[in-house]
N, CA, C and O atoms as CSV, one atom per row, in Angstrom:
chain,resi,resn,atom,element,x,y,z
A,1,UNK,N,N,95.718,36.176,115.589
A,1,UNK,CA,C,96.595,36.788,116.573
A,1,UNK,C,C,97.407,37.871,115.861
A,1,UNK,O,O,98.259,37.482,115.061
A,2,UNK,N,N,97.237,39.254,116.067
A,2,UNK,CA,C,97.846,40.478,115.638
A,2,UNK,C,C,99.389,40.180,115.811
A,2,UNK,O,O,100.033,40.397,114.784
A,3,UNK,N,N,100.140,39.715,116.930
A,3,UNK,CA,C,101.201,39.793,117.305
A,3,UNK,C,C,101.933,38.953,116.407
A,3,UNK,O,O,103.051,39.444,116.247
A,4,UNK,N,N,101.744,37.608,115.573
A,4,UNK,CA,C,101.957,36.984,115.337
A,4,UNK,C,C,103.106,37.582,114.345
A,4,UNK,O,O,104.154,36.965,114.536
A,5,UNK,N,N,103.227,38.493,113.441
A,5,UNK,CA,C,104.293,39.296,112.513
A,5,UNK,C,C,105.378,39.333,113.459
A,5,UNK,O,O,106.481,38.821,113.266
A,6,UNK,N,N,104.858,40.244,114.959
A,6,UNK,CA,C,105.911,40.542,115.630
A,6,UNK,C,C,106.828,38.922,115.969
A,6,UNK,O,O,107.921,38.643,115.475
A,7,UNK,N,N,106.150,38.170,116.780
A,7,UNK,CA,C,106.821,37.000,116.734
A,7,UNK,C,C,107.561,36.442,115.520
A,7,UNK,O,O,108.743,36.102,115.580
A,8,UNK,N,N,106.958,36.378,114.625
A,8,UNK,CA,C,108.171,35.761,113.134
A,8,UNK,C,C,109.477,36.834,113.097
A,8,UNK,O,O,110.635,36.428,112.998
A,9,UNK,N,N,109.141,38.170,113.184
A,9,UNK,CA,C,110.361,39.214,113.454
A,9,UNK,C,C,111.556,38.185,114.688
A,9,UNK,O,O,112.679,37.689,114.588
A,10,UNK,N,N,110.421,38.289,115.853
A,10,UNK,CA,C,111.557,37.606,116.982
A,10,UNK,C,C,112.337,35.896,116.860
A,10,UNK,O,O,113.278,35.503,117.550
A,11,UNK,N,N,111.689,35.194,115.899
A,11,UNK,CA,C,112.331,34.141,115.249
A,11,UNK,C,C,112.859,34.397,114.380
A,11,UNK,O,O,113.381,33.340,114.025
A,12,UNK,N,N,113.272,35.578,113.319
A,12,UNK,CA,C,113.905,35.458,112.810
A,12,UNK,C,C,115.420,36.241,112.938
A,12,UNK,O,O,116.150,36.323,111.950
A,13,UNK,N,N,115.812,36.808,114.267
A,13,UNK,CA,C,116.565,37.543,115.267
A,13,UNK,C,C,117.167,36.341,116.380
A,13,UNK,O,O,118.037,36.346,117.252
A,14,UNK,N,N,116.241,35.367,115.862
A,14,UNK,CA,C,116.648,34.261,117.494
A,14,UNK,C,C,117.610,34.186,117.793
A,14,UNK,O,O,117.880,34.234,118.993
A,15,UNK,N,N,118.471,34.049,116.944
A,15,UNK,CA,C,120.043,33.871,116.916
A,15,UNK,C,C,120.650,34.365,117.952
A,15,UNK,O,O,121.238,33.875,118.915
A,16,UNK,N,N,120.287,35.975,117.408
A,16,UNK,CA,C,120.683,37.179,117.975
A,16,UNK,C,C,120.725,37.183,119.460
A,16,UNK,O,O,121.544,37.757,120.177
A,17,UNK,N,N,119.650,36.407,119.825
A,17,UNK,CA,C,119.141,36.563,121.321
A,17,UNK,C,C,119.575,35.398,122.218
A,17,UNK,O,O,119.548,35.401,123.449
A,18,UNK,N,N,120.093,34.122,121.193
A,18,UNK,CA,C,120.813,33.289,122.058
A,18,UNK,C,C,122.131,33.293,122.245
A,18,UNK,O,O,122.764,32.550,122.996
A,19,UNK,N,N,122.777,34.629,121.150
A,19,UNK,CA,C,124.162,34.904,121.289
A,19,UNK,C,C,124.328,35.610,122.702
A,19,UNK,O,O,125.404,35.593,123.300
A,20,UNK,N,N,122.951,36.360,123.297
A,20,UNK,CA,C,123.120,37.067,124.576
A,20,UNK,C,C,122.631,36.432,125.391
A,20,UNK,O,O,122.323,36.982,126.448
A,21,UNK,N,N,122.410,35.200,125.219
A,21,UNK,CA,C,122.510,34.188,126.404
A,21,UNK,C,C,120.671,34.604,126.433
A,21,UNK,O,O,120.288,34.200,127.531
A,22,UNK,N,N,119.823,35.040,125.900
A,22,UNK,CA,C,118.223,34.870,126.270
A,22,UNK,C,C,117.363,33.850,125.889
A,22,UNK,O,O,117.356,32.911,125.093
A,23,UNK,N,N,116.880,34.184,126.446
A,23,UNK,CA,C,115.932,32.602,126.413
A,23,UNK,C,C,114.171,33.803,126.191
A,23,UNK,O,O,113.935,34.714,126.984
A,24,UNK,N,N,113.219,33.455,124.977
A,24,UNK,CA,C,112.501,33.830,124.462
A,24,UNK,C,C,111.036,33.122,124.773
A,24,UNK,O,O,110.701,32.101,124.173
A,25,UNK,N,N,110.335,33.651,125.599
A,25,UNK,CA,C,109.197,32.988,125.735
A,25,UNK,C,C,107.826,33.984,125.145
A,25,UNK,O,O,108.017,35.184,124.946
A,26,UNK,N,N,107.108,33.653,125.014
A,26,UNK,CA,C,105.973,34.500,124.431
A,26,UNK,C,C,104.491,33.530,125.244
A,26,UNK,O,O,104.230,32.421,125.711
A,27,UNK,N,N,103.933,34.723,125.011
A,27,UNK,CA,C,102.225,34.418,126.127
A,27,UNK,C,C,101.147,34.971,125.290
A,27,UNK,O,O,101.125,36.151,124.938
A,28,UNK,N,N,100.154,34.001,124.943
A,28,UNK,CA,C,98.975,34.401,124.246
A,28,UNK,C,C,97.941,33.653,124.888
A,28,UNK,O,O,98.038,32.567,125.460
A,29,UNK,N,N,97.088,34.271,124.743
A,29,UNK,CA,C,95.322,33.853,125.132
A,29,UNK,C,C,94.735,32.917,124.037
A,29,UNK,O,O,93.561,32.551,124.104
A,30,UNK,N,N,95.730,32.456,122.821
A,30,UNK,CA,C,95.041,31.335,122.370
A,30,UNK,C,C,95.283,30.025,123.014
A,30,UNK,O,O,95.675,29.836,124.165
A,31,UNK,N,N,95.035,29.272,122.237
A,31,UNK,CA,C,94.649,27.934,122.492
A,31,UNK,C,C,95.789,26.996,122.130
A,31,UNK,O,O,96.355,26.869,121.045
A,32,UNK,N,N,95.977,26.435,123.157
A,32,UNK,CA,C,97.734,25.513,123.151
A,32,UNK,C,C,98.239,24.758,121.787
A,32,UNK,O,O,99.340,24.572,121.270
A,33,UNK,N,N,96.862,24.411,121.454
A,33,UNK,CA,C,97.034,23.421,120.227
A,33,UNK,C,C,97.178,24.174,118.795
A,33,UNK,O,O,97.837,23.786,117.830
A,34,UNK,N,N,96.354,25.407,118.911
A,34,UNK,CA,C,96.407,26.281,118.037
A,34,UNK,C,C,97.850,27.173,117.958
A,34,UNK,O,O,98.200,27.502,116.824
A,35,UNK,N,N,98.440,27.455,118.743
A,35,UNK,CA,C,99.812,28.108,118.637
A,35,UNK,C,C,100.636,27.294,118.595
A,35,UNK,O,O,101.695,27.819,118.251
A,36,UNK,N,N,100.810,25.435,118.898
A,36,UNK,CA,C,101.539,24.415,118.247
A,36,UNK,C,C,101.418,24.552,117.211
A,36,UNK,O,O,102.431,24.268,116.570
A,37,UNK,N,N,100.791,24.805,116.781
A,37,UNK,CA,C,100.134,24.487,115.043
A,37,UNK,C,C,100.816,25.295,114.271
A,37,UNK,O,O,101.566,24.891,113.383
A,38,UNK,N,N,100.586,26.657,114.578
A,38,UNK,CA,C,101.214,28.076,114.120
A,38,UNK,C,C,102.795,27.725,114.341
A,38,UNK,O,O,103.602,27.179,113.590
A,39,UNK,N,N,102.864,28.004,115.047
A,39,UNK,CA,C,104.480,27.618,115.199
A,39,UNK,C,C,105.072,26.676,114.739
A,39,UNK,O,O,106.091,26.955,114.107
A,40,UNK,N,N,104.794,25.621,114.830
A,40,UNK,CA,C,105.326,24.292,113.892
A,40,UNK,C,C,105.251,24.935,112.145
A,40,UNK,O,O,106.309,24.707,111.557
A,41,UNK,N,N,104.490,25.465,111.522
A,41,UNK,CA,C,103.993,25.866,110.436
A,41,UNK,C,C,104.873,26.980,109.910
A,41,UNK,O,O,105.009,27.180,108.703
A,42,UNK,N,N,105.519,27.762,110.934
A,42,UNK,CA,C,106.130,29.076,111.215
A,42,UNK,C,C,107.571,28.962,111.260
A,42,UNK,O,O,108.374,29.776,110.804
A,43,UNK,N,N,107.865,27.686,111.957
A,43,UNK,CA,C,109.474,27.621,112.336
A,43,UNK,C,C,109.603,28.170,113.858
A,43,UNK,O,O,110.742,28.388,114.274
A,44,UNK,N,N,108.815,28.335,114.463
A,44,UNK,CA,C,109.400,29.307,115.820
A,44,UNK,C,C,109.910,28.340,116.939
A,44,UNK,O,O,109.476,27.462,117.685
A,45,UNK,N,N,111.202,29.062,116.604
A,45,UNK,CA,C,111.686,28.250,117.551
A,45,UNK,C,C,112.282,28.578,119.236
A,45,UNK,O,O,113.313,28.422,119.891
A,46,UNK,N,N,110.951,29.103,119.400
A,46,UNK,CA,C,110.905,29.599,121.258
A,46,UNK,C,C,109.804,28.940,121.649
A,46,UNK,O,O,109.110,28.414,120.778
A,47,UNK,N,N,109.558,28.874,122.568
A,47,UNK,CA,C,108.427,28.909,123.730
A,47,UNK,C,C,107.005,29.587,122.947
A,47,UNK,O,O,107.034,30.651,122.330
A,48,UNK,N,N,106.065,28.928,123.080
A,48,UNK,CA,C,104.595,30.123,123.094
A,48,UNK,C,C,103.756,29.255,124.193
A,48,UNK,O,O,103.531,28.045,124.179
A,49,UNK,N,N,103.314,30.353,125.263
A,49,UNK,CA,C,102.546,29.686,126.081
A,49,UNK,C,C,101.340,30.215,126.078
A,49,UNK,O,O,100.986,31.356,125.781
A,50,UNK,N,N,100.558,29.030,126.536
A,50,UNK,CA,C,99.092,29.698,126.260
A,50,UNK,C,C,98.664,29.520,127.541
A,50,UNK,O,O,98.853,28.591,128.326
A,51,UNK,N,N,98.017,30.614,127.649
A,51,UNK,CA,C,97.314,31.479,128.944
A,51,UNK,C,C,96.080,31.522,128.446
A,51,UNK,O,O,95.750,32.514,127.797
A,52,UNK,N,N,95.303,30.613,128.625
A,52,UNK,CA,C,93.097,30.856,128.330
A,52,UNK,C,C,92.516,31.733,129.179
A,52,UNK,O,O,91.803,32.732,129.095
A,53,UNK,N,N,93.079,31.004,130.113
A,53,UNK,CA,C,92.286,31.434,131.215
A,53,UNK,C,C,92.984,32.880,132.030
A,53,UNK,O,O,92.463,33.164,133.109
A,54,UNK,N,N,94.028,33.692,131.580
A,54,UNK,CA,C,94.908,34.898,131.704
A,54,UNK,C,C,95.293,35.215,133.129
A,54,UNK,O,O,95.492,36.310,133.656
A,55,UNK,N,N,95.341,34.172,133.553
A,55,UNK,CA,C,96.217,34.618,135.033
A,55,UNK,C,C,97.202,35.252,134.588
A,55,UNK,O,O,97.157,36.471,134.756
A,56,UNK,N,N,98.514,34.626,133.820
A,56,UNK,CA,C,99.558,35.252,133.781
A,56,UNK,C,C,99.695,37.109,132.864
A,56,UNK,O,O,100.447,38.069,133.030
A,57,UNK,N,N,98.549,36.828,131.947
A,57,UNK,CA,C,98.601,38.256,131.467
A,57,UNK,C,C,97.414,39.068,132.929
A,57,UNK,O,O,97.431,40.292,132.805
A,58,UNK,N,N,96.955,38.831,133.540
A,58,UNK,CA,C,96.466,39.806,134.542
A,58,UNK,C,C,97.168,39.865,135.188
A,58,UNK,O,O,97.333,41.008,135.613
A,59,UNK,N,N,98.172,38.703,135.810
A,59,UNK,CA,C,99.600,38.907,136.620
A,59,UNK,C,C,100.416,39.836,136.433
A,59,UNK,O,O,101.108,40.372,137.299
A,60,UNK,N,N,100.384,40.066,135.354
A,60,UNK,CA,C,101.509,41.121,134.726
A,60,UNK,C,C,100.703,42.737,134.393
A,60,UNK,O,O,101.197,43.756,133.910
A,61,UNK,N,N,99.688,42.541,134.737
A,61,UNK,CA,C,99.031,43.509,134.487
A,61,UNK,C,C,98.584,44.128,133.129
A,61,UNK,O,O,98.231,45.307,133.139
A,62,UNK,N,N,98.570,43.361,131.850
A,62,UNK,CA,C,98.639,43.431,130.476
A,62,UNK,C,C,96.914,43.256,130.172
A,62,UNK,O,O,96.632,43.456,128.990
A,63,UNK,N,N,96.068,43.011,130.818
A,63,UNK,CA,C,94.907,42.103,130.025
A,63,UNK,C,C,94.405,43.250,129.478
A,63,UNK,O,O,94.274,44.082,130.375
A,64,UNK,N,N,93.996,43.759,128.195
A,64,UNK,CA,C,93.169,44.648,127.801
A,64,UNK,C,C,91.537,44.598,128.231
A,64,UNK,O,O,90.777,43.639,128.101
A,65,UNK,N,N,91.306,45.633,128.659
A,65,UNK,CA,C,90.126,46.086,129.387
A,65,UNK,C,C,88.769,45.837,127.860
A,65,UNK,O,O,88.598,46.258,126.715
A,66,UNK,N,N,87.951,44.676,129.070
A,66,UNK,CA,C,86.720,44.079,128.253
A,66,UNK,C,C,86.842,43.009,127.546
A,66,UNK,O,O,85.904,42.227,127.386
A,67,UNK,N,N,88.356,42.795,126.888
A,67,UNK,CA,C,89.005,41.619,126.006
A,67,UNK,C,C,89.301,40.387,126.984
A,67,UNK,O,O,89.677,40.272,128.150
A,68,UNK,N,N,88.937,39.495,125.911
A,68,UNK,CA,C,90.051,38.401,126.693
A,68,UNK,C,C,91.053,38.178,125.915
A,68,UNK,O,O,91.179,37.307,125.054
A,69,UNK,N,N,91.809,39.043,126.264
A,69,UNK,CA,C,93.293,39.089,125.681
A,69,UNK,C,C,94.387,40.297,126.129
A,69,UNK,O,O,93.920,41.209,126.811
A,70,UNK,N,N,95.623,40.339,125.826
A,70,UNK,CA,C,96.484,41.118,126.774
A,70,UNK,C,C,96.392,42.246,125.610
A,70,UNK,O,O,95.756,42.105,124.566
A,71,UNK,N,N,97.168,43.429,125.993
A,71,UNK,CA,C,97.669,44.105,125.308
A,71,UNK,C,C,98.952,43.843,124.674
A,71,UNK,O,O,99.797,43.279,125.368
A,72,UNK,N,N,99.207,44.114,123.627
A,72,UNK,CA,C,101.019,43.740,123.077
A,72,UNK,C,C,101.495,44.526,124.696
A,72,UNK,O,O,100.957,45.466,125.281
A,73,UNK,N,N,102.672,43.717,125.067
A,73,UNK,CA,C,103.349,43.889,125.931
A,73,UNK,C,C,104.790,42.904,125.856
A,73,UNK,O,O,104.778,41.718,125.527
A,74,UNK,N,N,105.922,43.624,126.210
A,74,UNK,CA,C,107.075,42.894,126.633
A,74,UNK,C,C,107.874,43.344,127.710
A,74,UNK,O,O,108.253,44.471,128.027
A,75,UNK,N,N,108.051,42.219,128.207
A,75,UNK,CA,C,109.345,42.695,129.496
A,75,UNK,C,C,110.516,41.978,129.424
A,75,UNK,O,O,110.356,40.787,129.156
A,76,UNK,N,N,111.488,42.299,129.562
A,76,UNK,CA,C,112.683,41.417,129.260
A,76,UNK,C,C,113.160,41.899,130.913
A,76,UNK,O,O,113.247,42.994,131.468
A,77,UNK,N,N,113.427,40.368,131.383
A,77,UNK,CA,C,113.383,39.826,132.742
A,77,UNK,C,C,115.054,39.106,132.844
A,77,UNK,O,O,115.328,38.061,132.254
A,78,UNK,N,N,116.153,39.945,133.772
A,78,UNK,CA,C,117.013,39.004,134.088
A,78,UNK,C,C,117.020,37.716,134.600
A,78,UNK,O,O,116.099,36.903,134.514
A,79,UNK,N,N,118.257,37.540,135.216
A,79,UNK,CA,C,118.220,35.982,136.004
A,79,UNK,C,C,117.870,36.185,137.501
A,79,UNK,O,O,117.706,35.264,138.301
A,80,UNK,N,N,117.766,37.631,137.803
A,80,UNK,CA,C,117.454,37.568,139.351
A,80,UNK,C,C,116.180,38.407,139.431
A,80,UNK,O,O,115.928,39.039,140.458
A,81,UNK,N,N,114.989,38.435,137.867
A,81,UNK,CA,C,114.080,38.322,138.332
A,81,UNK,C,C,114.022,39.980,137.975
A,81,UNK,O,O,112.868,40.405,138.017
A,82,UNK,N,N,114.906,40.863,137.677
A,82,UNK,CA,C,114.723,42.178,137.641
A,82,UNK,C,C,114.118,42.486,136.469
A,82,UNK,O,O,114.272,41.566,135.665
A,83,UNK,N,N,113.345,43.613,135.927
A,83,UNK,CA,C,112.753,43.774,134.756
A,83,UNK,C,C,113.649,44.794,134.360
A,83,UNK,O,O,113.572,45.928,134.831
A,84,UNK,N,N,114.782,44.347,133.239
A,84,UNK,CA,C,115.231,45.479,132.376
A,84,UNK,C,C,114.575,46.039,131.052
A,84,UNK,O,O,115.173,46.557,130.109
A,85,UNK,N,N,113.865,45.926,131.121
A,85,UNK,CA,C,112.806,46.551,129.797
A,85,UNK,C,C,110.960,46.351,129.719
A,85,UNK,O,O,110.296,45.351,129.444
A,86,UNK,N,N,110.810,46.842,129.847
A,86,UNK,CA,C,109.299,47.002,129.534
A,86,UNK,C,C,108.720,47.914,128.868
A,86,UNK,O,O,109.159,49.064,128.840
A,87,UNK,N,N,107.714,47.560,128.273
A,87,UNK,CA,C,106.612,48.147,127.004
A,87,UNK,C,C,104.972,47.565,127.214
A,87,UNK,O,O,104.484,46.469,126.940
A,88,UNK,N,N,104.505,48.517,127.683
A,88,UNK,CA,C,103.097,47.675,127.395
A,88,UNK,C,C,102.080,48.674,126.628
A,88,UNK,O,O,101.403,49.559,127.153
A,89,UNK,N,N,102.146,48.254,125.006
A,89,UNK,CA,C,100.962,49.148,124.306
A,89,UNK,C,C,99.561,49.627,124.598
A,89,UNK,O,O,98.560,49.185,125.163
A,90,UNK,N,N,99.863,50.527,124.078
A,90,UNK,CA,C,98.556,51.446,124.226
A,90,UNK,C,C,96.912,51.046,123.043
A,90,UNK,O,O,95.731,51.388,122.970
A,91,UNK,N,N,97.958,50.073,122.279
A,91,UNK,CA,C,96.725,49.424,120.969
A,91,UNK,C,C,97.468,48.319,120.855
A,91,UNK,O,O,98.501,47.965,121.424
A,92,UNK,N,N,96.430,47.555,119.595
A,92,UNK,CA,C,97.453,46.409,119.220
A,92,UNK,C,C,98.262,46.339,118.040
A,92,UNK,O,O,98.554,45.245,117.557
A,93,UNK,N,N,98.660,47.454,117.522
A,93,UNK,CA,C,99.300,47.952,116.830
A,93,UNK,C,C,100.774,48.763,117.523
A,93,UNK,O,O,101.765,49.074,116.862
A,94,UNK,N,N,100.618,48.945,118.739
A,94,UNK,CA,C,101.764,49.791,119.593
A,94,UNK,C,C,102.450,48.425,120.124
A,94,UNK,O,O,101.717,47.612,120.687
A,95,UNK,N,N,103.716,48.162,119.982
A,95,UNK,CA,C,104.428,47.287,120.083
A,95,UNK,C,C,105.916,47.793,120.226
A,95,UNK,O,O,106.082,48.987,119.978
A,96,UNK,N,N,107.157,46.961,120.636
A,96,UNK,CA,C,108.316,47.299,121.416
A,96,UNK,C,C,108.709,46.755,119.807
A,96,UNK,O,O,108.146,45.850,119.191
A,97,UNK,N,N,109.797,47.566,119.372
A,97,UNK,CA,C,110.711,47.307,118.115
A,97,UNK,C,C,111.713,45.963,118.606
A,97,UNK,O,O,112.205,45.775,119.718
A,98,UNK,N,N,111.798,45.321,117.670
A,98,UNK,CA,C,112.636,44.089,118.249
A,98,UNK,C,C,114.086,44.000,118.409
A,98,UNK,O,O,114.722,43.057,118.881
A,99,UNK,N,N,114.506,45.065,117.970
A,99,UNK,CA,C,116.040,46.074,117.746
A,99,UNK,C,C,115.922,46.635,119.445
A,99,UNK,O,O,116.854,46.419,120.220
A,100,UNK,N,N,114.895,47.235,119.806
A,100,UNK,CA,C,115.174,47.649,120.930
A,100,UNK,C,C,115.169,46.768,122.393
A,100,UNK,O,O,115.298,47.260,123.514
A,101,UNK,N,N,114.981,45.308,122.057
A,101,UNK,CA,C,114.786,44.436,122.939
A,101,UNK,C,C,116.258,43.879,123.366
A,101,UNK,O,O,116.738,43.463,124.421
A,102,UNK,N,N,116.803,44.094,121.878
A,102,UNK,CA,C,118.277,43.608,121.696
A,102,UNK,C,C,119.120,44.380,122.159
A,102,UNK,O,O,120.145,43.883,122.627
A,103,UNK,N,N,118.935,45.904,122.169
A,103,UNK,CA,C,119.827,46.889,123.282
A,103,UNK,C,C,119.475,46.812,124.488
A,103,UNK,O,O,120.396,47.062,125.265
A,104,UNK,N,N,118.227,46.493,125.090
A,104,UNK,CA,C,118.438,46.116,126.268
A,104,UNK,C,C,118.847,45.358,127.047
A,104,UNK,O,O,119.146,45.458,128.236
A,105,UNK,N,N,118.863,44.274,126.083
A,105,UNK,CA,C,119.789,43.155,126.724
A,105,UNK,C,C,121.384,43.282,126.588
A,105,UNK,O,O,122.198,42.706,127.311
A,106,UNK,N,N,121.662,44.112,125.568
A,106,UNK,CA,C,123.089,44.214,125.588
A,106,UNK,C,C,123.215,45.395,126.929
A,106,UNK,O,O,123.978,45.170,127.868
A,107,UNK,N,N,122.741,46.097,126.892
A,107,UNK,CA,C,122.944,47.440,128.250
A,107,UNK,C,C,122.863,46.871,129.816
A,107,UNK,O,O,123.133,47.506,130.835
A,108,UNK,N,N,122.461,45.639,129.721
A,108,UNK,CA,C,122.684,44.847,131.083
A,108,UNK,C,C,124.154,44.897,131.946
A,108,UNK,O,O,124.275,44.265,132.995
């Protein structure tokens, strides 16, 4: 999983993000047992949900075309459901800076 750097970045900021009251979930196309694994191994201490079967990344409109898998994508979602930030890369290398996730939540 490419993203996986980015995630250790966002565990190691967690703090940061429960000082603004967020709550951190993450969505991958692996395998439930396999991102327990990682994460237990990792320290992460958010949410990783696994999506196999990608309803929720086609929900969101993220699935990379031909893959079974999303594109790096983030949205940072208030409490009433509004999207104050979104990013959805153009590769899997194009990704939202994790500094800039944190001004958006402060600009709320």
């Amino acid at each position: 999983m490419v993203c996986r750097s980015q995630l250790v970045e966002l565990a190691e900021k967690h703090d940061e993000f429960r000082k603004l009251d967020a709550t951190l979930v993450a969505v991958s196309s692996d395998a439930a047992a396999d991102l327990a694994e990682w994460a237990a191994d990792e320290g992460i201490p958010f949410a990783l949900a696994s999506d196999t079967d990608l309803r929720a990344i086609e929900a969101w409109g993220v699935r990379e075309e031909d893959e079974g898998r999303s594109v790096p994508a983030v949205f940072v979602v208030d409490r009433n459901g509004t999207i104050r930030f979104a990013q959805v890369g153009e590769s899997v290398t194009d990704r939202a800076e994790v500094d800039d996730l944190l001004t958006a939540l402060t600009a709320r």
